[in-house]
N, C-alpha and C positions, 0 to 999 in steps of 0.2 A: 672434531668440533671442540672449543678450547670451553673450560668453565664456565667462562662467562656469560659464550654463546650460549652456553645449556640454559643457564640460569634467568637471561631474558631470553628467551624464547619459548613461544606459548603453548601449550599442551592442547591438543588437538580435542576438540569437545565429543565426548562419545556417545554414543545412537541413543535416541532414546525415539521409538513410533511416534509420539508426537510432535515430534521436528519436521517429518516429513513434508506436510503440505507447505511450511517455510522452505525447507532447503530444495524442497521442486517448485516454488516458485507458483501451488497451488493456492496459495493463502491470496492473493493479489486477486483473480476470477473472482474466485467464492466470495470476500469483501463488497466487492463492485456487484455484484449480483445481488447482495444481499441489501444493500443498500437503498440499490434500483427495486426491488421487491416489494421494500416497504418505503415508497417515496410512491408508486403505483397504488400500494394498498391506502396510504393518507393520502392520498389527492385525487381517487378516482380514476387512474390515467390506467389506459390497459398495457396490458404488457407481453405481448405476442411471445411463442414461443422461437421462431425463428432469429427475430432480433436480439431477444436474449443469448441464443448460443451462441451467434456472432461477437457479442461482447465477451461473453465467457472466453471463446477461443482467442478472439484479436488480442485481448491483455496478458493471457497467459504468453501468448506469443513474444508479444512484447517484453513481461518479466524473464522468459526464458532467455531469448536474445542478449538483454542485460547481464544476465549471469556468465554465458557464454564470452561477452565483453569483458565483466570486469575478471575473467578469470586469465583470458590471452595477457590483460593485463596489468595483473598484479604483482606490486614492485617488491614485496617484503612477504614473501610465504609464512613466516617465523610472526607476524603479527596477520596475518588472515583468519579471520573466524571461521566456526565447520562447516556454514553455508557454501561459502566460497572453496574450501575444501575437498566437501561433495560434487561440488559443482564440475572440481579438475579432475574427482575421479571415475566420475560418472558423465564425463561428455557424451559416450555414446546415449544416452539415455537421452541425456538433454535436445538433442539433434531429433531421435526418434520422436520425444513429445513435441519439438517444435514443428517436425515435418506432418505429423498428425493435424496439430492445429492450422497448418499451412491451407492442410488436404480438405481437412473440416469446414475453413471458410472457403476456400471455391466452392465444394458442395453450395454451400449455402447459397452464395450471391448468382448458382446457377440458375437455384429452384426458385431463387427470387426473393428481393426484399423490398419491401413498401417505399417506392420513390423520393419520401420525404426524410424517411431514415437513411437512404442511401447520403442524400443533402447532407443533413447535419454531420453522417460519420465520416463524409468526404472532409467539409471544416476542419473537426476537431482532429480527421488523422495528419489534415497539414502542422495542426498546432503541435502534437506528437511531435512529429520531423522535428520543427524547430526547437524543442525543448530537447531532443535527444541531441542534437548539436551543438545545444549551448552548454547542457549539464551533465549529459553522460559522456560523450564522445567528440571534444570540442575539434571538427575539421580545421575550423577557419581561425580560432581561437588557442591561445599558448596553457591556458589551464581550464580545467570546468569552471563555469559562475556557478558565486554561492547561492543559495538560496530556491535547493531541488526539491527540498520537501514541502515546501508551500507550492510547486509546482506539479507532484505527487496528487496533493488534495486537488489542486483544480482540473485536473485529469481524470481524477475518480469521480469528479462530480461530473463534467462532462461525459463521461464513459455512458451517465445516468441519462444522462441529455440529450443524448443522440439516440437512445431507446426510447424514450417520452415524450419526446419537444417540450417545451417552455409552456408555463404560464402560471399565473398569478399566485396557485397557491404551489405550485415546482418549484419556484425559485429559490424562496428560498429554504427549501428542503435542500436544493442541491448546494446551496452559501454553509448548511450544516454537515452536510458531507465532507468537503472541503477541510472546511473546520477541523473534523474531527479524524481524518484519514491526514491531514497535514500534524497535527497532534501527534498522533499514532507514529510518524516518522521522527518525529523532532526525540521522543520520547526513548524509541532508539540510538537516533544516531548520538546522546548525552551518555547513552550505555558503551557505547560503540569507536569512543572519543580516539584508547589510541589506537586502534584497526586504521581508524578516519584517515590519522596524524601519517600513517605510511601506506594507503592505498589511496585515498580518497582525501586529496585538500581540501574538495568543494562541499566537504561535510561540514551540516549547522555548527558542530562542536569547535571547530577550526577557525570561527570568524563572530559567533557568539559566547561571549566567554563566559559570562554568568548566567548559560543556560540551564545546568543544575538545580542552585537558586530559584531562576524564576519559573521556570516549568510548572515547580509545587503549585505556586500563586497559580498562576495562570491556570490551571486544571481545576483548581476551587472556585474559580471564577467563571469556569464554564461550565462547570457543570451545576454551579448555582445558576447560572442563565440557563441552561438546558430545563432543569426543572420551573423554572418559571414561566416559559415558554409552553410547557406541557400542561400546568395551570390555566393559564391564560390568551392563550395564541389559539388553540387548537390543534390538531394535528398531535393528541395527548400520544398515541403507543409510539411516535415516530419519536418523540421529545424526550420519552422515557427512557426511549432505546437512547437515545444520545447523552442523553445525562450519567445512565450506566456505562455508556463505555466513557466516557469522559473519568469519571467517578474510579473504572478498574484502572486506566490508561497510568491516574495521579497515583493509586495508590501501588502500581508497578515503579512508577519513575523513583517514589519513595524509598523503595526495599530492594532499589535496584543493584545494590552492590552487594545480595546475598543472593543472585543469581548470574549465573553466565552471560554474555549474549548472546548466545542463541536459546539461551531459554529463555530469557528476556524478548527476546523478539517472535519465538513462536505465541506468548503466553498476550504480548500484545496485540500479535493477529488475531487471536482467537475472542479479547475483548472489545474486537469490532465486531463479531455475531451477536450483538445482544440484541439485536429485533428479532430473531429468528424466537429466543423465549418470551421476551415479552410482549411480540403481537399475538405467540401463541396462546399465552393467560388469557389476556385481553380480549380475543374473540373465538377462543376455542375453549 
């Protein structure tokens, strides 16, 4: 390898336990669940425990797939972050937890799922298809389209949707979901810009150029609407919760060039849990 090489060429991010649930692709479930949790707990809507693990498993599944994909095909190892990484060195693993979650949902849709959840999560698994076609894996298409991580949030929100069905005060819980799991991506892939530059064209960084910049804004602006909405809307622990992660999400994007990314990306997943403490204050 000539100087050069050595010298652009990126030093492989080392272990740290808390990466885990990022670079196995656990962080993605847990989010959607936690979401759906407390979108149930402010609107009354129950939340079965079967339908639940089916969402748990289908998305894992799904992020797991993902990794498995971009890892057959990634073009520049030398700029691959330790997610993708883990990902080449641990395939066996990845196969195992996808075959689990494979095995998990048969179980499931053996023992039965409430016909109207079957409905909805027929819908949104077509909307999947076509979103893994246009943005992860384009068949038909010569590059990914831009614009995956506003398709991330509506995903997550549906994930929500298809466990609760709709109605007047869901919606727009799930429009805040969106929001804020589409956030949660953008906030990355600005960390993530030259990974993007040589795996991934269809990354926000790649087609929004003064995403850095306006990220900040954009994050003080939600998450002052977050809290106003928690004031005045109702629906106060869900509002809370969104405000705080809005609130960790800006001030990660802020201090994001004293962190890796992949600590930056695990430390962002982890500031999509914040219902889990503040519904706990709130009614525990």
């Amino acid at each position: 390898m000539s100087a050069e090489q050595a010298m652009t060429e990126h030093v492989a991010e080392s272990f740290r336990w808390w990466f885990v649930p990022s670079w196995l692709g656990l962080d993605a479930p847990c989010v959607v669940l936690t979401w759906t949790w407390a979108t149930s707990r402010s609107s009354d809507a129950a939340l079965p425990i079967r339908p639940a693990a089916a969402l748990f498993l289908v998305v894992w599944s799904i992020y797991l797939t993902d990794r498995l994909i971009d890892v057959a095909h990634c073009r520049d190892w030398s700029h691959a972050t330790g997610r993708l990484r883990f990902g080449r060195e641990w395939r066996p693993l990845f196969w195992a937890c996808l075959s689990f979650c494979i095995t998990g949902t048969l179980a499931i849709l053996w023992v039965g799922l409430p016909v109207e959840v079957l409905g909805r999560a027929a819908a949104v698994g077509l909307g999947v298809g076509l979103h893994f076609l246009a943005f992860v894996m384009p068949v038909f298409l010569r590059e990914k389209l831009p614009g995956k991580e506003f398709g991330v949030g509506l995903f997550f929100a549906l994930g929500a949707y298809s466990c609760l069905g709709a109605t007047r005060q869901t919606l727009p819980l799930f429009g805040s979901i969106a929001l804020v799991v589409a956030f949660n991506c953008l906030v990355i892939a600005a960390r993530d810009a030259s990974s993007d530059r040589a795996n991934d064209p269809g990354g926000a960084s790649q087609w929004w150029q003064t995403m850095n910049r306006d990220l900040l804004w954009i994050g003080i602006a939600l998450t002052l609407t977050a809290l106003f909405a928690a004031n005045f809307v109702g629906a106060t622990a869900f509002y809370l919760s969104l405000a705080a992660a809005f609130a960790a999400l800006t001030v990660l994007h802020r201090y994001a060039c004293r962190l890796s990314g992949d600590a930056l990306r695990a430390l962002a997943d982890f500031a999509l849990f914040t219902p889990i403490p503040v519904f706990g204050v709130m009614y525990w």
